[in-house]
N, C-alpha and C positions, 0 to 999 in steps of 0.2 A: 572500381571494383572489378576483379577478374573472373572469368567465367572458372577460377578454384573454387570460387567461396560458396561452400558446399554446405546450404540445408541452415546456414544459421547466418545473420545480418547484423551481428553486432549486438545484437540486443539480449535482455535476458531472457532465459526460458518462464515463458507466459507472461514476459512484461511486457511494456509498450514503446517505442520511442517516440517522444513528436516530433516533426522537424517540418520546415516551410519547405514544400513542394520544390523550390526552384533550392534551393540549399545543397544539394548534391556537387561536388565539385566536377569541372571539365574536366580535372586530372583522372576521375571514375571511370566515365565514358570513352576515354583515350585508355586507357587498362582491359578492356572489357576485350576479351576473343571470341572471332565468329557468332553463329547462331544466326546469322543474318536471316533465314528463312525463317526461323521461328517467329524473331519480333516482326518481320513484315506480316506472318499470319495473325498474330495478337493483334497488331495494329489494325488490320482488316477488319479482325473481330467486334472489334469497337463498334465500327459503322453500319458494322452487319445486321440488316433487317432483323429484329427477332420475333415470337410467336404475339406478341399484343399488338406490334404495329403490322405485321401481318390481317390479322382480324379488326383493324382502324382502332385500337385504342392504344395509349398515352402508355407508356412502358410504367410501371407503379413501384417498381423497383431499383437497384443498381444494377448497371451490367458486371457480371462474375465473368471474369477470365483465370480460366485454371491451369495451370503448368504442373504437368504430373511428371515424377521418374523417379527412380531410384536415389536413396541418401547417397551424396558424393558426384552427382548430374550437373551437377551448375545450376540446378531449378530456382534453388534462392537469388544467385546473380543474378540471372536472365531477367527474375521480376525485378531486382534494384536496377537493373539498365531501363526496362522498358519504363519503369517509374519515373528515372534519370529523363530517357525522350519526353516523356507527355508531362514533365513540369510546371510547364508553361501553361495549360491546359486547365489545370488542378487550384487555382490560387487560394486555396483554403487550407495547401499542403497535404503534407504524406502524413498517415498515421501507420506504424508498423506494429505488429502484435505477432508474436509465436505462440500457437494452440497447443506443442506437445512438450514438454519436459524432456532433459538431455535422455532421461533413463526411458522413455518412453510411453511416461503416464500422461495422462490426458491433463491438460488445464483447463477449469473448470471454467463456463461460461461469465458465470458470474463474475471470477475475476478479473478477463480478459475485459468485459463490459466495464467493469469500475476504472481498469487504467485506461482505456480509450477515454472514457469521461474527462478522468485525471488532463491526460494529454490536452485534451479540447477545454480545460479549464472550467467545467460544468460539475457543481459540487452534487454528491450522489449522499443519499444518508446510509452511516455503518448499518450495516447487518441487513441493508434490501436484498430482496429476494432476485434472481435471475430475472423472472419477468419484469419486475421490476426497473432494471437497471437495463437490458434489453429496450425499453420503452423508452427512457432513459435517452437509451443513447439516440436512437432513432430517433425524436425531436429535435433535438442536439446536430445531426445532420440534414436535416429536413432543408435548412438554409443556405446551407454550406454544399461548394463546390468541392469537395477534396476526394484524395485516393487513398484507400486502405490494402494493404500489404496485408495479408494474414499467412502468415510462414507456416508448414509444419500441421496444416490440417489432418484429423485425422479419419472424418467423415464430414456427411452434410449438417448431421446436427450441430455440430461446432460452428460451423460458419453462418449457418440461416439466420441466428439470433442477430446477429450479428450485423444481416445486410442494411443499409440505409432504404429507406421508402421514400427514395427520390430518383429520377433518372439523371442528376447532375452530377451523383457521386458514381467513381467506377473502384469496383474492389477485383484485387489482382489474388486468390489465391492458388498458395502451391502445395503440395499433396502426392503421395505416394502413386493415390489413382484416381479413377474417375469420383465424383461428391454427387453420388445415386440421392435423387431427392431433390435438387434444385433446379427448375426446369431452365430449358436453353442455356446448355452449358456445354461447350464443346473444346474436350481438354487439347491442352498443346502439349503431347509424350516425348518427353524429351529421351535419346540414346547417345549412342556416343558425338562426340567432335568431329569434323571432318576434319580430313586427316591434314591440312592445311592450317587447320586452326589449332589441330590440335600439336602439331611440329612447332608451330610459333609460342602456344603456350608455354611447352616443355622449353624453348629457348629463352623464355624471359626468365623462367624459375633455374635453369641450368647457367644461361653463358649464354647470350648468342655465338661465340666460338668455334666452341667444342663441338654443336648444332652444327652449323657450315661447313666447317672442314670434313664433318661424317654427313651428310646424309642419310647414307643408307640404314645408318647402325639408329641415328636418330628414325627414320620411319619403322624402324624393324621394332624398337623400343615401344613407339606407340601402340603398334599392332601386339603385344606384349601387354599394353594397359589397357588393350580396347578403346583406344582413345577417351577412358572417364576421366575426367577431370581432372578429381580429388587425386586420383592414382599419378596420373601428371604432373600435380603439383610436388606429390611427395617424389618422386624420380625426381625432378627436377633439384628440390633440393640435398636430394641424397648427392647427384653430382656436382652441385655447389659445394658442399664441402669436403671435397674429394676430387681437387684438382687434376690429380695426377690420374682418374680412374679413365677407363673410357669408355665410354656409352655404348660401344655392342656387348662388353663382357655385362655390362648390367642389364643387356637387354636378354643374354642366355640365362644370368642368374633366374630372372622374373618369369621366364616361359620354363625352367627347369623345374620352378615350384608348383605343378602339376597338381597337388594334392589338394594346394589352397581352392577354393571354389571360385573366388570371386578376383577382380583383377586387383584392387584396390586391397583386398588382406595378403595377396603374393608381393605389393611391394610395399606395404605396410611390415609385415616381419622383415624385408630386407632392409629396409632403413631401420629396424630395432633391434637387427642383431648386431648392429654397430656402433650402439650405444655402449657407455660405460656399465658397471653395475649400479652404481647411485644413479647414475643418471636414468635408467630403464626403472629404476623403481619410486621414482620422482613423477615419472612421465604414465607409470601406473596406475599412481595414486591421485592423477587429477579427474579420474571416471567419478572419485568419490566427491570433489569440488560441486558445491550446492548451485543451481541455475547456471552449471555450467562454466562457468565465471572464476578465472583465480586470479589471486595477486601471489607476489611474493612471502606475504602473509600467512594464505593457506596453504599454498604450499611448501613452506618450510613447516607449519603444524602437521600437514600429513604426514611428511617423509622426517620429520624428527631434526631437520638439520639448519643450518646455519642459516637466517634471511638472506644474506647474500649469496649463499649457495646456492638457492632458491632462486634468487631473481637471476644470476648467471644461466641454470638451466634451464630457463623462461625464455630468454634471449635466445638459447641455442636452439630452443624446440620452435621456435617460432621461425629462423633463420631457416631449417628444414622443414618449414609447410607442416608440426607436426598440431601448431596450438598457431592461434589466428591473434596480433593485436587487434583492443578495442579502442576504436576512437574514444576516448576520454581523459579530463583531467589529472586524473591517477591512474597509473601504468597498470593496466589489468589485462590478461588475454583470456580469449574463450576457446574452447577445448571441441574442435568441428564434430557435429553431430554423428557424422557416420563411423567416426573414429570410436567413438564411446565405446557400442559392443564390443571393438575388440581389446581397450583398454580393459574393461570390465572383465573381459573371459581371460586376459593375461592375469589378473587380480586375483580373480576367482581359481586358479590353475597353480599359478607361482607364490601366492602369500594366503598362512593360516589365516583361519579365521580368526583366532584372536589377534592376528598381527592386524587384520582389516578394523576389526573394532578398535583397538587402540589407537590407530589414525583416526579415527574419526571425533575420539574424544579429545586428542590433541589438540586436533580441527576446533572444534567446540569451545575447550578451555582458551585457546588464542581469541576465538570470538568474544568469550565473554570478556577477559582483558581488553580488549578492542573498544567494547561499547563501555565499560567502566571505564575508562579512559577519557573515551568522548562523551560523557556524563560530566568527568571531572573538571576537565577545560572551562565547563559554564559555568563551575563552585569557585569562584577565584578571590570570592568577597574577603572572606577573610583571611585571616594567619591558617589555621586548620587545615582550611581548605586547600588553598595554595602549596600547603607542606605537602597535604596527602596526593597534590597535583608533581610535586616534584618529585616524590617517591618511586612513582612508576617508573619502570625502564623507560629508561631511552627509546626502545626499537617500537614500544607500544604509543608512547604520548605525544600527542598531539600539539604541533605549535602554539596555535591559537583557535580560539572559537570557530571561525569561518573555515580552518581547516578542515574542523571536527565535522562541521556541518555539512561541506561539501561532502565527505568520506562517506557521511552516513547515508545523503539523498541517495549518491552512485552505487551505495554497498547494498541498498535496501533489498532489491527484489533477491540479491543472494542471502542476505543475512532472514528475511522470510524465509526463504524459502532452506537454508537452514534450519531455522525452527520448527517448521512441516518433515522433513526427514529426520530431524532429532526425534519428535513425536510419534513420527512412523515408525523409527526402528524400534522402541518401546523397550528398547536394552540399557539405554543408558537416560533414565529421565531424571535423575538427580541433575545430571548438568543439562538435559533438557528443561525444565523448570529456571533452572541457572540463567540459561542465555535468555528465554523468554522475560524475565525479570529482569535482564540487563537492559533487554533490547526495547521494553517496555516504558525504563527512565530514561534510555537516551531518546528516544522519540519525543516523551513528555517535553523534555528538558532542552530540546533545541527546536521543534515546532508547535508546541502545546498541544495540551488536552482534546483543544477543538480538531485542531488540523488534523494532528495524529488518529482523529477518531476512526476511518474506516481500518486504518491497518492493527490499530489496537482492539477493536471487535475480535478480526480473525484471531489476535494472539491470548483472548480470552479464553475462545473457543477452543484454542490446542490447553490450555492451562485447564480447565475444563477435563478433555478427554485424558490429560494425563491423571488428576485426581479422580477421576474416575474410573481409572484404571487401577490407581494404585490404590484406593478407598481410604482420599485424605480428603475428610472431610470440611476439614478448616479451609483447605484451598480451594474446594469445589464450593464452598458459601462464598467464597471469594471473587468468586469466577462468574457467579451465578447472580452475585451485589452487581460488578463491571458490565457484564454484558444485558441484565435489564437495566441498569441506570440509560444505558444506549438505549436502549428499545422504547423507557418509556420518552427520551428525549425527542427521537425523529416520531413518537407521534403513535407509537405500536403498543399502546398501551393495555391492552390484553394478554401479549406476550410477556409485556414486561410483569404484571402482574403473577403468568405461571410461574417465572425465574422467581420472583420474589419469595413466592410460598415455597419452591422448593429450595433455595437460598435459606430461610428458617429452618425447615426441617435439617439440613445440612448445620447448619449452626448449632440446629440445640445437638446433633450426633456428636458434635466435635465442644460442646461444652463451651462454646464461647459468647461470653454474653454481648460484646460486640458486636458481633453476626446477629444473633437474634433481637436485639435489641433494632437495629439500622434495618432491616428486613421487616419486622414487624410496622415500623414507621414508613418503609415505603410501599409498606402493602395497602396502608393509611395511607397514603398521599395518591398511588393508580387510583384506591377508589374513590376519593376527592374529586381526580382528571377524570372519570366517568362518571361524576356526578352521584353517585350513593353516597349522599350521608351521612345515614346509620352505620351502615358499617368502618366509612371513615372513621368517624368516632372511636366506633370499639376498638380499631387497631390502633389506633393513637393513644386510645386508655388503658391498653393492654401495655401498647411501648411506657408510655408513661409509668404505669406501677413498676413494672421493671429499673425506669432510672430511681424514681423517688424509692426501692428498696435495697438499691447501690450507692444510694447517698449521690447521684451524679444530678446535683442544682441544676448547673447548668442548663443541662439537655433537656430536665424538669421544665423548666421555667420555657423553654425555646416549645416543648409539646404543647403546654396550656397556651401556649397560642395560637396554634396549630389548631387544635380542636375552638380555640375560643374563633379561627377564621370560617371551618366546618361550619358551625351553629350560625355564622353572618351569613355564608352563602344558603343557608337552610333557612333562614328565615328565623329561626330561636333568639331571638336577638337579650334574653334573660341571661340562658346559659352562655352565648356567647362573651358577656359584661361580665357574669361571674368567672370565668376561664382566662378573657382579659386582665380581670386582675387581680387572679391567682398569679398571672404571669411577669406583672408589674412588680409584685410583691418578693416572687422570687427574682427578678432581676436586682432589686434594691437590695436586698440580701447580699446577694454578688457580687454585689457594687459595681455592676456592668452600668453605668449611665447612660451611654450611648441606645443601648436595649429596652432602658426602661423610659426611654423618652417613645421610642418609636413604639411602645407598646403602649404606652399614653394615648399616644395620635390617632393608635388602633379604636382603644377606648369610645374616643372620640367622636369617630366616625361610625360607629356601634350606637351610639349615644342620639347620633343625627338622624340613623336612620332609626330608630326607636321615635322620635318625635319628641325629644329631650332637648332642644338645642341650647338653652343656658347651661346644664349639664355641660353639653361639648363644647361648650364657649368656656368654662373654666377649666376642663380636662384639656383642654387644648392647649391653653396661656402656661397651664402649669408642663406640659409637653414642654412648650417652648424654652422653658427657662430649665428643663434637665439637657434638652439640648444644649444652649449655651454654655451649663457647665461642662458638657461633653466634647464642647468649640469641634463641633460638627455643623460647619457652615451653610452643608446642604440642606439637612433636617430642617436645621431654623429656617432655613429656604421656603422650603417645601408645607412646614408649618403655618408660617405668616399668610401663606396664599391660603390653607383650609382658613385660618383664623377670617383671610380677609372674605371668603365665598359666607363662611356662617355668620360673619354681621351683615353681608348685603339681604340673608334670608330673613336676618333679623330687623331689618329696616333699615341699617345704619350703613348707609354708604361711606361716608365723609371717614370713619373708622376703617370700612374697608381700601380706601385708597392710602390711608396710613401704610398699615400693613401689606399692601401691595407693592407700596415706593420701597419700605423697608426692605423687601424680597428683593427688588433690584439693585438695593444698595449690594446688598450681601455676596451678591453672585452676578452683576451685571444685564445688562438687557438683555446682551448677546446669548444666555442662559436661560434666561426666563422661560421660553418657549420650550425646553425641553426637560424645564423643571415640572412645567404645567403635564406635560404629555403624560410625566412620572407619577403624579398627584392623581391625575384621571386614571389610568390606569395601562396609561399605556405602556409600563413596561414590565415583566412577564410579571403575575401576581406573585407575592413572597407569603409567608408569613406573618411579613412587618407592613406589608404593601402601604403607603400614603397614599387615597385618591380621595375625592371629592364623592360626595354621595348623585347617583343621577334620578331623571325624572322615575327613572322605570322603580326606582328602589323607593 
């Protein structure tokens, strides 16, 4: 990496990379210009007695080394080299995180915390709080030697959360200025190149050449850029492709633009006023590119124009220092951070604003194609499917699965972070609701429900603020179902209970008995998981009249169980038998067999602990044999074993080893043990739960 690569490391805005410490290529380090005093001071810094070991105590933190200077400094280089030296140092690896957003908004702690976790493979529950995840990570390094890169700070609260409470980890960040707030921290200000490094720079990006044969016009050029970097880099490529130019006329042009303030916007308009017209308004519209990040994808949706058009001006712009490639499997380049403002203000100056909105919805519509696509790849089962799979263009579909999948891990934090600026502009949320929906199945659908879960919280949460905005109530019960089924899952079970109730009230606005019906029942089940009863009950008899007045059997027959498990764990063990087998009764109806055996079993063990055990000794036999018609090989499993615990209670062992051997027959030895775990109860309680009654009960 070259002391060009200004303010951004490859990664996405507020995402994370992981990568093993020593992973950095020699070819990096051999790229890298000047700054030698810098890193020798950083380096120093390390070793540098600080205020605890001063006063004899144990340092309790990470050491913070800060690299401060202007977007467009080399600040970010400087820390991927020093990161590149002390590799060897680190064996726990690099973790990289950027705190601000290309446009300049803050990224929020909590999410930088969830991808560091991500990175470190340490699973976080959706929808934890900051502190939470902060804590989180902090144990998570507690053991670990590694170095943390935090790009792009924009104060000390960003970083504090942040730091490891270990002296083994060292965190490197970089920041406009000094991070007031974190003691013993003494920034490294970066300003220009020496003029040495910064002639050799401009000769790698130009020609060595052109460089040599001028000296002078070459130092007079730098003294032109101030020797910044970013400014060098773009000269440099402005003269690459402009063989024939020569490097003092460019160096009069750059000191003639007087007016510009800064070194790097006097040669930023000179390399744009020699762009095409397509091509300057291609190179415009990548300010609007989400986390920074484009392919030939979005930029042909921006600018309206041909994929290949698109990846051609990608090529050129990168060729001229104007967009950065990224290390990755699919061709993408990122848009250097200092660059943005003035993209933006050329945007903002040169194209209506309806011309700006309708790029973005282009943007949007491509996205959502994109993830409908990569949905489709996994549907291949059938004729249908496969048709609707070969329907799609060409330019959109994806070869095969693994293609899909890779596209999606790499696209993620921009396709987020799309959906966050879709939701922000609040101009266009029909296709914001659109891609959130897309991006929602192709998550499902190539890493599940479970994996998916922290990134589908946040996409609740914008589905949420958009019906809430637009006072749709059907999607806001929607929203408010997704995001407490999370909450009561990791455990937040009071939370998930407010979503719940106002999940109903939202449902009955929007008239859907759906909504209030699954609302109602899971307001019944949080108060189950807090152990009230009574009110359990009433919500589950409330969801109940509601199915039994929709004629939905079904879901009838699935409540009275529900409430018949309430009244076991209450102790009502009457009502619980009566409820049982109302639920039996409705399953038979159904002709659900499978249901009405495991409600049997229910029965049963209702029956045990009642102090009935010939009761549960023929409620059981008769379980067993709706199982076998069900040729649910488990159940009979799992049955045989209660069969065989309630004859040992009953005196009759020699029965019980019957039905014991039988169990093994069924499902093997190697089984057994986790048929039993299932039986006791050790796997999460259902409904239909099978276990064994114990001494406490």
């Amino acid at each position: 990496m070259t002391d060009q690569a200004v303010d951004t490391d490859g990664t996405a805005a507020g995402g994370v990379v992981p990568s093993h410490a020593g992973a950095a290529s020699e070819s990096t380090g051999a790229q890298f210009v000047g700054r030698l005093r810098e890193l020798k001071e950083l380096r120093a810094d390390i070793d540098r007695a600080g205020l605890d070991t001063l006063s004899g105590r144990k340092a309790p933190r990470a050491r913070v080394l800060l690299i401060a200077g202007r977007p467009g400094s080399g600040r970010t280089a400087l820390a991927e080299e020093l990161a590149r030296q002390l590799a060897a140092d680190y064996p726990d690896g690099l973790l990289r995180a950027r705190l601000t957003e290309p446009d300049g908004t803050r990224v929020p702690t909590e999410r930088t915390a969830r991808e560091l976790l991500d990175a470190l493979a340490v699973p976080a529950p959706p929808g934890a709080c900051e502190d939470t995840l902060s804590e989180l990570l902090r144990d998570a390094l507690k053991e670990r030697r590694a170095l943390l890169l935090l790009d792009d700070a924009v104060d000390a609260e960003q970083v504090d959360p942040l730091l490891p409470d270990t002296p083994d980890c060292l965190v490197v960040a970089v920041s406009g200025g000094p991070l007031t707030g974190i003691p013993d921290v003494r920034p490294c200000t970066l300003g220009g190149l020496d003029k040495a490094a910064a002639v050799e720079l401009l000769a790698r990006a130009a020609g060595p050449v052109r460089i040599t044969v001028d000296p002078r016009a070459a130092e007079s050029l730098v003294e032109a850029c101030e020797a910044h970097p970013a400014s060098l880099v773009l000269a440099g490529g402005w003269l690459s492709a402009r063989p024939k130019a020569a490097v003092a006329d460019l160096a009069k042009q750059v000191h003639d633009l007087a007016e510009e303030t800064s070194p790097l916007a006097r040669v930023f308009r000179q390399a744009y006023a020699t762009l095409s017209g397509p091509s300057a308004r291609i190179l415009r519209l990548l300010s609007l590119a989400p986390a920074g990040h484009v392919d030939a994808h979005t930029a042909s949706a921006l600018a309206g124009c041909s994929v290949s058009g698109a990846k051609a001006a990608l090529g050129d712009f990168a060729a001229l220092g104007l967009v950065r490639p990224v290390e990755s499997p699919i061709p993408q380049y990122e848009v250097p951070g200092c660059l943005v403002p003035l993209l933006r203000n050329l945007t903002e100056t040169l194209d209506r604003p309806a011309e700006i909105q309708l790029a973005r919805a282009r943007m949007l519509e491509r996205t959502v194609r994109l993830l409908q696509a990569c949905r489709a790849v996994t549907e291949t089962d059938g004729a249908a499917a496969r048709d609707k799979h070969e329907g799609l263009p060409r330019a959109v579909r994806f070869p095969c699965r693994a293609d899909a999948a890779q596209w999606l891990r790499i696209r993620q934090p921009a396709l987020l972070a799309a959906a966050r600026l879709a939701v922000a502009d609040g101009e266009l949320d029909t296709l914001a609701r659109r891609l959130m929906a897309a991006l929602t199945r192709a998550l499902v659908a190539h890493r599940g429900p479970e994996d998916a879960a922290p990134e589908l919280y946040g996409i609740h949460r914008l589905v949420l603020d958009v019906a809430e905005r637009r006072d749709l109530p059907r999607e806001k019960a929607a929203a408010l179902l997704n995001l407490a089924d999370l909450d009561a899952r990791t455990g937040r079970t009071h939370e998930a209970l407010a979503r719940y109730r106002a999940a109903l009230d939202a449902g009955r606005a929007a008239a859907d008995p759906y909504a209030t019906g699954r609302a109602m029942e899971s307001v019944g089940g949080a108060y189950q998981e807090l152990g009230d009863w009574s009110r359990a009950c009433d919500w589950y008899g409330r969801a109940l009249a509601q199915r039994l007045a929709r004629g939905e059997r079904a879901d009838a027959a699935r409540l009275y169980g529900r409430i018949g498990a309430v009244h076991t764990y209450a102790g009502r063990y009457g009502e619980a038998l009566r409820n049982w087998s109302s639920a039996v009764t409705g399953h038979r109806k159904n002709g659900d067999v499978a249901a009405q055996a495991r409600a049997l079993s229910e029965m049963a063990r209702v029956q045990e602990y009642a102090g009935r055990p010939e009761e549960s000794l023929r409620t059981c036999q008769e379980a067993v044999e709706w199982a076998r018609q069900a040729k649910d090989v488990r159940l009979q499993a799992a049955l045989q074993l209660r069969l065989a615990d309630t004859l040992e209670r009953l005196g009759d062992p020699a029965a019980a080893r019957l039905h014991r051997g039988a169990a093994e027959r069924m499902l093997g030895t190697e089984h057994q043990e986790a048929v039993r775990l299932e039986t006791n109860g050790g796997a999460v309680p259902s409904a239909y739960e099978i276990r064994s009654a114990s001494a406490e009960d």
